[in-house]
N, CA and C of each residue as an Amber inpcrd file, in Angstrom:
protein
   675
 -15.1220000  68.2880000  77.4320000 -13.9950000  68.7020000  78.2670000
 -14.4110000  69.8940000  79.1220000 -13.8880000  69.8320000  80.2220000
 -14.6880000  71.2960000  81.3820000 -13.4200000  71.8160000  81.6390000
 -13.2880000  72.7140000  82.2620000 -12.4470000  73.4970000  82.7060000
 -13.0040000  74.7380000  83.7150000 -12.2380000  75.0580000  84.5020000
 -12.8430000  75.7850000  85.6250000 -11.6950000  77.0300000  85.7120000
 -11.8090000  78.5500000  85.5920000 -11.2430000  79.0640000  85.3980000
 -11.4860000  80.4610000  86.6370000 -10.7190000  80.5100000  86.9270000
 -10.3040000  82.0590000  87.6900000 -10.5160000  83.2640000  87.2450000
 -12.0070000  83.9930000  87.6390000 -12.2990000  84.7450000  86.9980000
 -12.3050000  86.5370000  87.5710000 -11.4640000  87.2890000  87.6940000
 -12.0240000  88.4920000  88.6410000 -12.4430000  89.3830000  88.0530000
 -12.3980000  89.1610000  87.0080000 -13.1710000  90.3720000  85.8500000
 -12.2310000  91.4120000  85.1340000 -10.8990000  90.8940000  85.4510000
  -9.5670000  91.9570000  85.1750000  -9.6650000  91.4350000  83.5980000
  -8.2510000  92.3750000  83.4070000  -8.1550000  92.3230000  82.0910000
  -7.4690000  91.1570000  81.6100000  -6.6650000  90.3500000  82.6280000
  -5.7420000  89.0230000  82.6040000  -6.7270000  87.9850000  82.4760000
  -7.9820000  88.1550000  84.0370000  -8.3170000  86.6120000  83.9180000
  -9.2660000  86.6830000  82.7940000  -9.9120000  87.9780000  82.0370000
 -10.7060000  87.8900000  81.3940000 -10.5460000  87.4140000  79.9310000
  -8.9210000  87.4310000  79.2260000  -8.8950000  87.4030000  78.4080000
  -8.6820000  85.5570000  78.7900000  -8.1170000  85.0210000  79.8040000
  -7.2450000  83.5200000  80.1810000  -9.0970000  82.9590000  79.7710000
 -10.2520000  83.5430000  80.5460000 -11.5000000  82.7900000  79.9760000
 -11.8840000  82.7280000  78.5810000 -11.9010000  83.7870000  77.7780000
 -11.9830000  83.2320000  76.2400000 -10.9960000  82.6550000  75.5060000
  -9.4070000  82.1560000  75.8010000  -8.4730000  81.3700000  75.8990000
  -9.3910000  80.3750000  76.1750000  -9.7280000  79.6850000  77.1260000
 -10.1230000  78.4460000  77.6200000 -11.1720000  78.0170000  76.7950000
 -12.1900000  78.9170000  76.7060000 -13.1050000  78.6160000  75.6740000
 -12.8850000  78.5810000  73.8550000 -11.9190000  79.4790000  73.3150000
 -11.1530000  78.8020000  71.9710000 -10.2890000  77.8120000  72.1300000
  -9.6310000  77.2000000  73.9420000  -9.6380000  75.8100000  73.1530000
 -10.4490000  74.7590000  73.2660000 -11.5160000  74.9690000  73.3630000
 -12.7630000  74.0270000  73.2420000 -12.9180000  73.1890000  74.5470000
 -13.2520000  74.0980000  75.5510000 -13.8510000  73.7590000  77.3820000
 -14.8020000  74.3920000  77.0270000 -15.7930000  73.2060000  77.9100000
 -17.1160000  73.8430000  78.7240000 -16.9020000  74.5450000  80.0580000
 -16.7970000  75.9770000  80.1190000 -16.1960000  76.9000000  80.9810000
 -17.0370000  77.1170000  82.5520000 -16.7950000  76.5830000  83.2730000
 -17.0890000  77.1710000  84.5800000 -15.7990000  77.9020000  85.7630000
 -16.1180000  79.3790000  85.5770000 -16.0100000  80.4940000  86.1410000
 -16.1520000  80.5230000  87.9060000 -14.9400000  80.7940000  88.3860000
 -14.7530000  80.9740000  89.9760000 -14.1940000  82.6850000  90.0080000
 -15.2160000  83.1400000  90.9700000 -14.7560000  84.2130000  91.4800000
 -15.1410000  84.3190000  93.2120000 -14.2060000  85.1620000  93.6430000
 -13.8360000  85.2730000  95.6690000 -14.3000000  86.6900000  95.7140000
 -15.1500000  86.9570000  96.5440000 -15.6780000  87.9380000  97.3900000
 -14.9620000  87.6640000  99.0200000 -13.6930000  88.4140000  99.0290000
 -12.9530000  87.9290000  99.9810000 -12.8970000  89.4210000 100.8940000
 -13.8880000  90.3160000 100.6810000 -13.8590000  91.5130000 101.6440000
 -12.5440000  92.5360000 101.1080000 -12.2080000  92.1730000  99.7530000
 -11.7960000  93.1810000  98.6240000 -11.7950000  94.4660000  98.9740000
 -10.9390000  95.6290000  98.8780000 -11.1840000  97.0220000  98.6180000
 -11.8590000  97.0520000  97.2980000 -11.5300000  96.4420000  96.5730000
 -12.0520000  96.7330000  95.1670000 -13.0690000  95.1030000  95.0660000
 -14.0420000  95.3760000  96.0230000 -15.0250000  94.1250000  95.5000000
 -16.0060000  94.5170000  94.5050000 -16.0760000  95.8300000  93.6350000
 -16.6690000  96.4100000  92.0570000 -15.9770000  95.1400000  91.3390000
 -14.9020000  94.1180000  90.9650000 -14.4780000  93.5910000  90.3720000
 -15.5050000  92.5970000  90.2610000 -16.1810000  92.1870000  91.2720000
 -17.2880000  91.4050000  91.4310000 -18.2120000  91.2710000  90.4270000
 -18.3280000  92.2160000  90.2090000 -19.4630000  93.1110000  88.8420000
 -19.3190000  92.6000000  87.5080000 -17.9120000  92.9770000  87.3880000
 -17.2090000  93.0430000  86.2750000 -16.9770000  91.2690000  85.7570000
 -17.0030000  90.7500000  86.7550000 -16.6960000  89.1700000  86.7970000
 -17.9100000  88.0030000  86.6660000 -19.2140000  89.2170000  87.0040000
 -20.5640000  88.0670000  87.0680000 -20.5220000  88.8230000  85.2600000
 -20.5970000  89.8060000  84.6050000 -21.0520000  90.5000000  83.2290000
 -20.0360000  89.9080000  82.4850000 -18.5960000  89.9030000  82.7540000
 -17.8630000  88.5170000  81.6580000 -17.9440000  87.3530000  81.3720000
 -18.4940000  86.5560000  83.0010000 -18.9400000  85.1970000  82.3880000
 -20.4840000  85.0620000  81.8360000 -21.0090000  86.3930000  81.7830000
 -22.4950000  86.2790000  81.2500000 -22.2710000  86.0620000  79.5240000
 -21.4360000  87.5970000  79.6820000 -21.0090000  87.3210000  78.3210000
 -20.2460000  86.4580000  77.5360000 -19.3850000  85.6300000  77.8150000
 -18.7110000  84.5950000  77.4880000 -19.8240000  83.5080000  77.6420000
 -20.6170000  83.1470000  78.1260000 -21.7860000  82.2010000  78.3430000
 -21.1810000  80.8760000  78.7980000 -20.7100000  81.3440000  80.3280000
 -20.1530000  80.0830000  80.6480000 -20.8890000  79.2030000  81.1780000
 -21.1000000  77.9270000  81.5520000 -21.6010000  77.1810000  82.0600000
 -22.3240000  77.3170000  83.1050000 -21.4730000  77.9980000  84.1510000
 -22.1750000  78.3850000  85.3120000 -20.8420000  79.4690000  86.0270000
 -20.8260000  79.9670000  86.9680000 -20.4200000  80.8430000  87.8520000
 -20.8050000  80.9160000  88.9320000 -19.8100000  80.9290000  89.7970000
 -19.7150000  80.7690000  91.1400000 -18.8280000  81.8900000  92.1600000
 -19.0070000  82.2930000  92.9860000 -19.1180000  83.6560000  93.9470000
 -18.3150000  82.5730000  95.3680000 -17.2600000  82.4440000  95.9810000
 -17.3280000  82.1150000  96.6020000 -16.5990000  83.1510000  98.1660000
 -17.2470000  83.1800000  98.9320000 -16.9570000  84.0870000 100.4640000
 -16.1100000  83.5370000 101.1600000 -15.6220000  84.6180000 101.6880000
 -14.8340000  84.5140000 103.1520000 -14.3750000  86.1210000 103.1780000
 -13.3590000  85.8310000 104.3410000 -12.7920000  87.2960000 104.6020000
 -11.6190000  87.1300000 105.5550000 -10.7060000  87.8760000 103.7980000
  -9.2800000  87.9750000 104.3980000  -8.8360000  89.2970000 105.0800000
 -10.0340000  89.9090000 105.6480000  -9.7450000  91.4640000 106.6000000
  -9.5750000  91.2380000 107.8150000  -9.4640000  90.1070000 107.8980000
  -9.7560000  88.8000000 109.5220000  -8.0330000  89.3300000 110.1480000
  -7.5720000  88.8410000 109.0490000  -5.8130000  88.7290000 109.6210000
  -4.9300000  90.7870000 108.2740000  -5.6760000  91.2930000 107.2960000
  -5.2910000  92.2140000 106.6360000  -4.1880000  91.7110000 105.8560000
  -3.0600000  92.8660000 106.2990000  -1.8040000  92.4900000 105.5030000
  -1.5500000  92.7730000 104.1310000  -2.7440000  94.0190000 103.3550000
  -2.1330000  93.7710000 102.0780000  -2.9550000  95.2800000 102.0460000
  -2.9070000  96.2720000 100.8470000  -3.2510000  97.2000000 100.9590000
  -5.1140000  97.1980000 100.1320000  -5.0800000  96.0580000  99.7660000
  -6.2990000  95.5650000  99.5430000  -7.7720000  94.9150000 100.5100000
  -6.8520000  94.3660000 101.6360000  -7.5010000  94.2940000 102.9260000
  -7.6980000  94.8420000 103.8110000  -7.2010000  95.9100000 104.1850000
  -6.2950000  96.5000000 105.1380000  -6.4990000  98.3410000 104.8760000
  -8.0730000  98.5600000 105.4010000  -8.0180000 100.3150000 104.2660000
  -6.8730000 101.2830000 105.2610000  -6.4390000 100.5110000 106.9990000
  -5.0390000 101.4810000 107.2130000  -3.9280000 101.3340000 106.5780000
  -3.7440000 100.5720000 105.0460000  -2.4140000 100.3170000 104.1880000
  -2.5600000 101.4440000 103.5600000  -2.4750000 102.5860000 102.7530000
  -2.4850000 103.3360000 101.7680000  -2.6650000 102.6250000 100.3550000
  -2.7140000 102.7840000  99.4690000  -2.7740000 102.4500000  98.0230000
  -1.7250000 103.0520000  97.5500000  -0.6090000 102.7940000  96.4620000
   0.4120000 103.0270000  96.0130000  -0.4520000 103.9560000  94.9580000
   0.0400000 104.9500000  94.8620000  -0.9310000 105.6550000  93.6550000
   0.5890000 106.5880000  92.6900000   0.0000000 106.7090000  91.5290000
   0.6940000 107.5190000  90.6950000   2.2830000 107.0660000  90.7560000
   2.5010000 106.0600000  90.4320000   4.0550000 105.3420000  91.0980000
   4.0040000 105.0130000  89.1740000   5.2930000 105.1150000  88.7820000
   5.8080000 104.7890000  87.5450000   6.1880000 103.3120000  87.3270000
   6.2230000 102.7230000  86.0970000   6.7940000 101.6720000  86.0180000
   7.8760000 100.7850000  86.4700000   9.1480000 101.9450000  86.6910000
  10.2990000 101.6330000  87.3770000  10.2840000 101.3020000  88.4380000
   9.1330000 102.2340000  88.9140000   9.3100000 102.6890000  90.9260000
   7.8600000 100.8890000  90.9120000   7.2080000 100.5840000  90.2480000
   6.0810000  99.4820000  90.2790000   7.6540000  98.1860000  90.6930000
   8.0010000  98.1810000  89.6990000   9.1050000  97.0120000  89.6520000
  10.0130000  96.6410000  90.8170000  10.3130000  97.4550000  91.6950000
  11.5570000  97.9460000  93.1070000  11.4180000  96.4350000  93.5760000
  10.1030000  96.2860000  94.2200000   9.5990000  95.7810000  95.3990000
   8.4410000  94.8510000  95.5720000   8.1060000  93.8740000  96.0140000
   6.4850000  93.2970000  95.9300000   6.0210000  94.3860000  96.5480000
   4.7060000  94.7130000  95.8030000   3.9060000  95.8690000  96.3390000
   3.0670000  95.3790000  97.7360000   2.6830000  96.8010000  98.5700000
   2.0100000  96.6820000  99.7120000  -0.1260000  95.7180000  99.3080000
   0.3700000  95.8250000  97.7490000  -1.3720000  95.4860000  97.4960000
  -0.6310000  93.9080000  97.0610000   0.1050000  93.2380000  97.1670000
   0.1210000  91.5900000  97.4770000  -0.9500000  91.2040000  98.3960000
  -1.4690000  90.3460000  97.8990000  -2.2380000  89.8740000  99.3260000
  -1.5570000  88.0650000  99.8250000  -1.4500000  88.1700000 101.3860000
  -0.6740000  86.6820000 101.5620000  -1.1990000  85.0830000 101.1530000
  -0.9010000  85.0560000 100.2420000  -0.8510000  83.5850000 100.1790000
  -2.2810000  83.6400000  98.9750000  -2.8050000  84.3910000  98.5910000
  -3.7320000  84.5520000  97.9830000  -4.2360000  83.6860000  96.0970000
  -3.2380000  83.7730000  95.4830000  -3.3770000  82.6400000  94.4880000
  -3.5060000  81.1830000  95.2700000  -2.9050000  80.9940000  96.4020000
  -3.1750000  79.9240000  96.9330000  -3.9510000  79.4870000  97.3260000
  -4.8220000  80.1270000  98.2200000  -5.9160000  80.1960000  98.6580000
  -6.8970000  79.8950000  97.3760000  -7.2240000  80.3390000  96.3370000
  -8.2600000  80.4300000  95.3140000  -7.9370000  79.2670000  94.3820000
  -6.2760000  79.2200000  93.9490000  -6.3070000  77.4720000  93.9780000
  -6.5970000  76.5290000  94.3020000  -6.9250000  76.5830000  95.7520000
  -7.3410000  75.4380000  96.4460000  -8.7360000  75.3440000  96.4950000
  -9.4310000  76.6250000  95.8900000 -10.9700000  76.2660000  95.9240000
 -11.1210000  76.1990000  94.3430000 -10.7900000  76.3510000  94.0730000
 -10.4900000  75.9370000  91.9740000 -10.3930000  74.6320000  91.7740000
  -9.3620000  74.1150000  92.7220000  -9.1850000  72.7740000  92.7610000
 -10.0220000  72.1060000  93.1210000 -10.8840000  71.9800000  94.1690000
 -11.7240000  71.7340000  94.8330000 -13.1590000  71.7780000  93.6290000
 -13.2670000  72.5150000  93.3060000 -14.2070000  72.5530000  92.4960000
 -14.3180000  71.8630000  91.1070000 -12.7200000  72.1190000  91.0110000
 -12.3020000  70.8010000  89.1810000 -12.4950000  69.7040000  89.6280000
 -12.4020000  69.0640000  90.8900000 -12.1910000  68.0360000  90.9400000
 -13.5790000  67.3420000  91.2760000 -14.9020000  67.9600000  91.4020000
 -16.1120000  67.7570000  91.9450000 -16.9230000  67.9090000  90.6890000
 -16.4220000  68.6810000  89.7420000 -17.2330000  68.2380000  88.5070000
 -16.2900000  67.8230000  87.6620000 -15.2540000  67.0650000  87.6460000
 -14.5770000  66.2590000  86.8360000 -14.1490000  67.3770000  86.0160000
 -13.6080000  67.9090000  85.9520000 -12.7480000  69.1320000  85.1550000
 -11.0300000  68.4850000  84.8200000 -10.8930000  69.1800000  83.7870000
  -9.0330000  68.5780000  83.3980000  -8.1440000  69.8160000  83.5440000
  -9.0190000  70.5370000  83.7650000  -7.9350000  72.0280000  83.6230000
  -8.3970000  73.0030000  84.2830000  -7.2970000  73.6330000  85.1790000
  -7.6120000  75.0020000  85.9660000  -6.8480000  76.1270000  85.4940000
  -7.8440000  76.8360000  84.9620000  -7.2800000  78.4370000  84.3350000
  -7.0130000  79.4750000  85.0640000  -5.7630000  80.2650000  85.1470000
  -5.3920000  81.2720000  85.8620000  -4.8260000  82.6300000  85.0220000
  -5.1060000  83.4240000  85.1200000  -4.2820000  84.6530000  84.5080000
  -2.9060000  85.4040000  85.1140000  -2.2420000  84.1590000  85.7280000
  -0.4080000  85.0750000  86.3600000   0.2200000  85.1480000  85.2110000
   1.0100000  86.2450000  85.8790000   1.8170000  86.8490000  84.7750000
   2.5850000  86.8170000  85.2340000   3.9630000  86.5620000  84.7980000
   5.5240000  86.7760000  85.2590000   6.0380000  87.9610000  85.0530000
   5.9730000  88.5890000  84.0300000   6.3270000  89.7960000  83.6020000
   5.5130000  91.3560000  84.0170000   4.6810000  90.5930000  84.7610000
   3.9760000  92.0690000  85.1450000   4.8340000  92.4010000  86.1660000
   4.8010000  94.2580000  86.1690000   5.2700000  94.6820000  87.4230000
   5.4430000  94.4620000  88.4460000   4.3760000  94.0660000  89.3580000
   3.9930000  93.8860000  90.6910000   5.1220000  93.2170000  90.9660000
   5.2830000  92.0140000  90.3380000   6.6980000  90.5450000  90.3740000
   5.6760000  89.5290000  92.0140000   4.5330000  89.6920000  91.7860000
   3.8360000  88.8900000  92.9980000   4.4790000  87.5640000  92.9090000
   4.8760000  87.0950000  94.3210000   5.8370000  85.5460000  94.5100000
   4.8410000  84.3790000  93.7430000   3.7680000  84.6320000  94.3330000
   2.2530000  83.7410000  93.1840000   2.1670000  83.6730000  91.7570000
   2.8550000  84.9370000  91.3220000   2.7100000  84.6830000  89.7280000
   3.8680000  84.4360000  89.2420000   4.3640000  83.3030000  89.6320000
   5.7530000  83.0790000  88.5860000   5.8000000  81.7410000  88.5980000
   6.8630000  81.3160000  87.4680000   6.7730000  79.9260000  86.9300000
   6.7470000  78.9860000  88.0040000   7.8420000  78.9840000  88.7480000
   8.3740000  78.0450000  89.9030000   7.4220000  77.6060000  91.2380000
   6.4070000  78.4190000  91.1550000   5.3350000  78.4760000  92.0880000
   4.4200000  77.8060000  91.6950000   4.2370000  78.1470000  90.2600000
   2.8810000  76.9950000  89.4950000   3.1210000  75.8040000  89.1900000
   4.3310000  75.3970000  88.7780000   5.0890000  74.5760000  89.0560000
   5.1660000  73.7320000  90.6490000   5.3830000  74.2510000  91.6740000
   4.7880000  73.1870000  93.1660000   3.4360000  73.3360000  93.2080000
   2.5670000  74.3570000  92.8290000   1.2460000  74.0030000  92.8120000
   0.6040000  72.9470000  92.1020000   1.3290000  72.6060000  90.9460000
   0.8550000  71.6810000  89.6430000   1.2640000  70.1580000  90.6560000
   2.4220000  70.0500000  91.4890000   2.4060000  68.7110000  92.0910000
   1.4770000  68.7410000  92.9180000   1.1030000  69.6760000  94.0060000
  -0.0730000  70.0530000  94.9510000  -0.9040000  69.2870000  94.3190000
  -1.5970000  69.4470000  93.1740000  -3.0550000  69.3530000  92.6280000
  -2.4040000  67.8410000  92.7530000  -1.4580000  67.2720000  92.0890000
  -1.3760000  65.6690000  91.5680000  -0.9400000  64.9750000  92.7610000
  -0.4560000  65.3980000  93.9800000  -0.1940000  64.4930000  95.2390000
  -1.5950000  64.8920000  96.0590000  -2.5610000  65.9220000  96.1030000
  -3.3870000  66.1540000  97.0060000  -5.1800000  65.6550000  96.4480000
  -4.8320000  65.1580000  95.1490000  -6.5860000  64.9420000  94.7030000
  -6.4620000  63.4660000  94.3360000  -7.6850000  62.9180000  94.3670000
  -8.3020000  61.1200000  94.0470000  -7.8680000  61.4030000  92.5290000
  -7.8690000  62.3060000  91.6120000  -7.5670000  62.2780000  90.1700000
  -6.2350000  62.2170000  90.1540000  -5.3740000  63.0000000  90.4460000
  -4.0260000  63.0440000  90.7150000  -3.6060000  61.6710000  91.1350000
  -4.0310000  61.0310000  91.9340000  -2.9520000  59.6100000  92.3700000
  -3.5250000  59.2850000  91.6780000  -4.9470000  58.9890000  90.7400000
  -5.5550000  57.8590000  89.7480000  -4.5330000  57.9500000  88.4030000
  -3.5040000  58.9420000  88.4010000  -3.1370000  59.5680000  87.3380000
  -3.9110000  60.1530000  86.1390000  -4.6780000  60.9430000  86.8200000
  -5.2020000  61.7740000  86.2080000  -5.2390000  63.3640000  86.3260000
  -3.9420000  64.2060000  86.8230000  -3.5890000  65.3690000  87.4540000
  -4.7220000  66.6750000  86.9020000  -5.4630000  67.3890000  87.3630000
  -5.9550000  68.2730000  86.8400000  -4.7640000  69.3870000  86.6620000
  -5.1590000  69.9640000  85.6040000  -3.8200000  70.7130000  84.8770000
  -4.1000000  72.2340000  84.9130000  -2.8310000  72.9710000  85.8880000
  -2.8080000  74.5000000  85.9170000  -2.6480000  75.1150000  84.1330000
  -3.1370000  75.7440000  84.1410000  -2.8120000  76.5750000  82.8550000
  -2.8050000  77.9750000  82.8570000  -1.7930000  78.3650000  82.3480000
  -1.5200000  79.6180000  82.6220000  -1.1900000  80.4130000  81.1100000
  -2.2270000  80.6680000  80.0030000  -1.8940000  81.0480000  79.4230000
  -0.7590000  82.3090000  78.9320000  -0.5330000  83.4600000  80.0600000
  -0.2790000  84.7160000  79.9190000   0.7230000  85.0180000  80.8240000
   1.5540000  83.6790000  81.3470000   2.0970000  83.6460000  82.0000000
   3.9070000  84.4670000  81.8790000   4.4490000  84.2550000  80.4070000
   5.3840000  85.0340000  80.0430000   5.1350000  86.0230000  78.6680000
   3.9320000  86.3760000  78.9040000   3.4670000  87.4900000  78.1450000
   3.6960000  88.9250000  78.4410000   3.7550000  89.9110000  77.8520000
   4.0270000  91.1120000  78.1430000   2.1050000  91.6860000  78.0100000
   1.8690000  92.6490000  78.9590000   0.6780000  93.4950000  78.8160000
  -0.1180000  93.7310000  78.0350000   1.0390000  94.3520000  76.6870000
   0.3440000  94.8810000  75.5620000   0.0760000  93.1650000  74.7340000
   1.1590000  92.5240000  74.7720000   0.7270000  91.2940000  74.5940000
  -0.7540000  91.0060000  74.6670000  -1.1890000  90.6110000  75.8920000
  -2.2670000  89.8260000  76.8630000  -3.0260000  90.9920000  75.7780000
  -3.4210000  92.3540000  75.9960000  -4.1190000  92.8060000  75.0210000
  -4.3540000  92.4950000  73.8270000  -3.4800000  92.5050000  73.1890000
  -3.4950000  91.9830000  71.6680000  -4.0600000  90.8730000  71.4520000
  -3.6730000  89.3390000  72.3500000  -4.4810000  88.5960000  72.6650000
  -5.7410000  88.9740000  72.7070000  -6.3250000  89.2550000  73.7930000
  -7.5600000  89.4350000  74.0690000  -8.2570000  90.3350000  72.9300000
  -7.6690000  91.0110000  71.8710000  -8.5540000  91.4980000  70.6580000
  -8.4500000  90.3520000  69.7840000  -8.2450000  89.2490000  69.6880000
  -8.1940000  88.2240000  68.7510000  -8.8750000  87.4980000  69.2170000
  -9.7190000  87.1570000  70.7980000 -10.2640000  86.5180000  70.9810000
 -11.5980000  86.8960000  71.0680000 -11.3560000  88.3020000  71.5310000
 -13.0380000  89.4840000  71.4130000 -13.3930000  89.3740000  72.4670000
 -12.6040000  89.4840000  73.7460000 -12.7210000  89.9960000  75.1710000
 -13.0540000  91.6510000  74.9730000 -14.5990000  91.4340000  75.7350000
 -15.0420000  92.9340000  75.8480000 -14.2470000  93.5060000  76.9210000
 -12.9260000  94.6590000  76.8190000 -12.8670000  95.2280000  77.7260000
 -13.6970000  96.2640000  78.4900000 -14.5270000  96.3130000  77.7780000
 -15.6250000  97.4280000  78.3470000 -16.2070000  97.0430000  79.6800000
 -16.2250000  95.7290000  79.9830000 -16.8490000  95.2400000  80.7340000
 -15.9560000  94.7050000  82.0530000 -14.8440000  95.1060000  81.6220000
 -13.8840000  94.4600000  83.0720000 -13.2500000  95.6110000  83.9220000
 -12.4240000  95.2210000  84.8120000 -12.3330000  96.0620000  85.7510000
 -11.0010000  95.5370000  86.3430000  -9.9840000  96.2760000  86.3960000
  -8.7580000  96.2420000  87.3060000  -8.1800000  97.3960000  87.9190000
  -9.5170000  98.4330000  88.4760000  -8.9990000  99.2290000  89.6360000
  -8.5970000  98.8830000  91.1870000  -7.7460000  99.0140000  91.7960000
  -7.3620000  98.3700000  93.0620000  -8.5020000  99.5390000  94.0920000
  -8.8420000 100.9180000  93.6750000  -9.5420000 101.6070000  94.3820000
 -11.0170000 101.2750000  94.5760000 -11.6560000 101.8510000  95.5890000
 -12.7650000 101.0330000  95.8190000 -13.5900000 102.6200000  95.1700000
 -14.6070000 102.3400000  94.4750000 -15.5060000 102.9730000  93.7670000
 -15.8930000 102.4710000  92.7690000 -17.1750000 102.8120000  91.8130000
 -17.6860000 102.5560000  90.6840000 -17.1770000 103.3960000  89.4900000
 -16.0070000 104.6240000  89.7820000 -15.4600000 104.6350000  88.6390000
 -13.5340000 104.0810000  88.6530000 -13.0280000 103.4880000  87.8200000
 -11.7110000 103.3410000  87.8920000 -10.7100000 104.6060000  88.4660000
  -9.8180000 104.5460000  89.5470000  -9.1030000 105.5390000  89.4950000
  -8.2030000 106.2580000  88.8040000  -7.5840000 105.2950000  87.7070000
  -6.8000000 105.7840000  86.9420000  -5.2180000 106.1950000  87.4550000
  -4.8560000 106.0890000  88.7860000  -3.6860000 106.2130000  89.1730000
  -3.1750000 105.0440000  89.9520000  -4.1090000 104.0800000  90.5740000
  -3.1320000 103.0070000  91.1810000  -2.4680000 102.2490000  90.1640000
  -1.5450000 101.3520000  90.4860000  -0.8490000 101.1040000  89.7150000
  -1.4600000  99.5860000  89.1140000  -2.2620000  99.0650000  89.3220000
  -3.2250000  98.5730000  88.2270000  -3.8800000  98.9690000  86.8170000
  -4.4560000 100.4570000  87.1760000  -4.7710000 101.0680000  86.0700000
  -3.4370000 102.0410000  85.6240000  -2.5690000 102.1640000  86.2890000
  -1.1330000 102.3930000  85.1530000  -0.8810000 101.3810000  84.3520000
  -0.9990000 100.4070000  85.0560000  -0.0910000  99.4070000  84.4470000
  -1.1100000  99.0510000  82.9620000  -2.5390000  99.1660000  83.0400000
  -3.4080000  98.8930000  82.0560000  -3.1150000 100.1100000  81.0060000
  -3.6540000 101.1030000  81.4330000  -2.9870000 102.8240000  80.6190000
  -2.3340000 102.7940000  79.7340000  -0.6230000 102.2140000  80.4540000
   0.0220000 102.8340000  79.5190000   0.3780000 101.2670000  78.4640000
   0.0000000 100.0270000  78.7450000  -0.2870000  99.0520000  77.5300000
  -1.3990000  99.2210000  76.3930000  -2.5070000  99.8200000  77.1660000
  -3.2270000 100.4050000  75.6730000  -2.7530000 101.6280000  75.0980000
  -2.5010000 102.5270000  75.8350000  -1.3160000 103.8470000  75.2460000
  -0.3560000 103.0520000  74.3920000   0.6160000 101.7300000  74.8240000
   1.8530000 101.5730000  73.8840000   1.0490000 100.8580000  72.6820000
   0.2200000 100.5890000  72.5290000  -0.2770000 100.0520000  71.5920000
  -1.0440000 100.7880000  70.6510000  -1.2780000 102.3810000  70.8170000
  -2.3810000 102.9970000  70.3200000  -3.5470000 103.0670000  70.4680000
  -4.2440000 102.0720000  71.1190000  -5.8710000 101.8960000  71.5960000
  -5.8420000 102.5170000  72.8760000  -6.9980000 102.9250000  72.3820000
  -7.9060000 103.7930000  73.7910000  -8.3290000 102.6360000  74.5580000
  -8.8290000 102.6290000  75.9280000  -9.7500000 101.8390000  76.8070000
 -10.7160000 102.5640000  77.1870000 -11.5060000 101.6130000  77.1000000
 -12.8280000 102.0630000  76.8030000 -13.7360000 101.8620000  78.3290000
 -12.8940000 101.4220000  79.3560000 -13.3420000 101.5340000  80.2440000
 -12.6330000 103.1020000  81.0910000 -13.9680000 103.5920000  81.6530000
 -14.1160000 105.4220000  81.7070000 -13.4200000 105.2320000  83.1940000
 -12.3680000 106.4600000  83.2920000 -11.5680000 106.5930000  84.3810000
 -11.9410000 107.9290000  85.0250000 -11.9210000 108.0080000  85.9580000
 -11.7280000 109.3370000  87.3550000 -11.3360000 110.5920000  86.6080000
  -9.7800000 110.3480000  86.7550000  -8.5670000 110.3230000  86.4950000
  -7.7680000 110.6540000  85.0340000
C-alpha cells in the first residue's frame, strides 16, 4: 500500500507522516519550495523524511511571490507577531496564503495517482487558530470529490483517499500524538520568520509554545525569543 503525504517539516505534517506509516504505507513525502518566507522548513522536511525512511521525497518549485498576497509571500505584509490566542482566532490571518492547500493537492494528487497510491496525507486542522478556509472539514470534503471526478482512478472507482488525521484535534492533542508515534520534534520547524533560528513570537511558534507549555514539555527546538 503507498501513500503520498504532505510534508513541510511542521509539527502537524510531521506527526500526519508517522500516522501514515503506523498504518502500514510505503510513504512517499511531497514538499513545495514555493519562494516561502520561511523556506528553513525545507530543511526540516528533507531531515523528517530521512528520518522516518520514507520511500522517496520530493521538492517540488514554483513561485507564489509572482501574484504575493499572504504575509508569507509578500516580505511588504508584516508578520503578525506576539498576538495572543484570542487576538490569533478574530480573523483569517494576513499569513493565509491563496488557494494554497489547493494548489499542493493538486500536485499530491498528481503524484498518487502516477505511482498508484490509495491515500493522500495532509496535516489540517480545524481547530487551530489561524481557522484557514483550507483546513476545515467541508473543504476536504469537495476536494475528496475533486480527486474522484478529476483522476482515471476515481471514475475506475478507485478514488484516492484525503486523510486527514489531525483534523479535529486540539494542539496539545497532535503532540501527544506525535509522542506515541516518536516524531522527533527536534527536527521540525514551524517558524513563519525567515531565519535559522525559530522566532518564538509569530503566531506559529505561539501557537506551538504554549501546547507544549499546556502540557508540561519543553520543545526542544531552540528559539530567538
Amino acid at each position: 500500500m503507498k501513500a503520498v503525504i504532505l510534508l513541510s517539516g511542521g509539527l502537524d505534517s510531521s506527526t500526519v507522516l508517522y500516522q501514515a506509516k503506523t498504518d502500514g504505507y510505503e510513504c512517499h513525502t511531497i514538499c513545495f519550495d514555493y519562494q516561502q518566507r520561511h523556506r528553513r522548513e525545507l530543511q526540516s522536511a528533507f531531515s523528517v523524511a530521512q528520518k522516518a525512511g520514507v520511500v522517496q521525497h520530493q521538492v517540488v518549485n514554483f513561485d507564489l511571490r509572482q501574484w504575493g498576497g499572504s504575509a508569507l509571500t509578500d516580505d511588504a505584509i508584516a508578520l503578525p507577531e506576539e498576538r495572543s490566542l484570542d487576538q490569533m482566532s478574530q480573523n483569517i490571518p494576513v499569513t493565509y496564503v491563496p488557494a494554497r492547500n489547493t494548489i499542493f493537492l493538486s500536485f499530491a494528487l498528481g503524484y498518487a495517482e502516477a505511482i498508484a497510491a490509495e491515500r493522500v496525507y495532509i496535516g489540517v486542522n480545524a481547530l487551530d487558530y489561524s481557522g484557514y478556509p483550507d483546513c476545515r472539514p467541508d473543504y476536504i470534503q469537495a476536494m475528496q470529490e475533486v480527486f474522484r471526478l478529476g483522476t482515471k482512478q476515481g471514475r475506475e472507482g478507485k478514488p484516492i483517499t484525503i486523510v486527514t488525521p489531525l483534523i479535529n484535534l486540539k494542539k496539545t492533542e497532535i503532540i501527544q500524538l506525535g509522542n506515541q508515534l516518536g516524531v522527533p520534534w527536534e527536527l521540525t520547524w514551524s517558524c513563519y520568520a525567515g531565519g535559522d533560528v525559530a522566532c518564538g513570537v509569530c503566531d506559529s511558534c505561539r501557537l506551538r509554545l504554549a501546547a507544549f507549555n499546556e502540557l508540561g514539555l519543553v520543545d526542544p527546538l531552540v528559539y530567538r525569543e
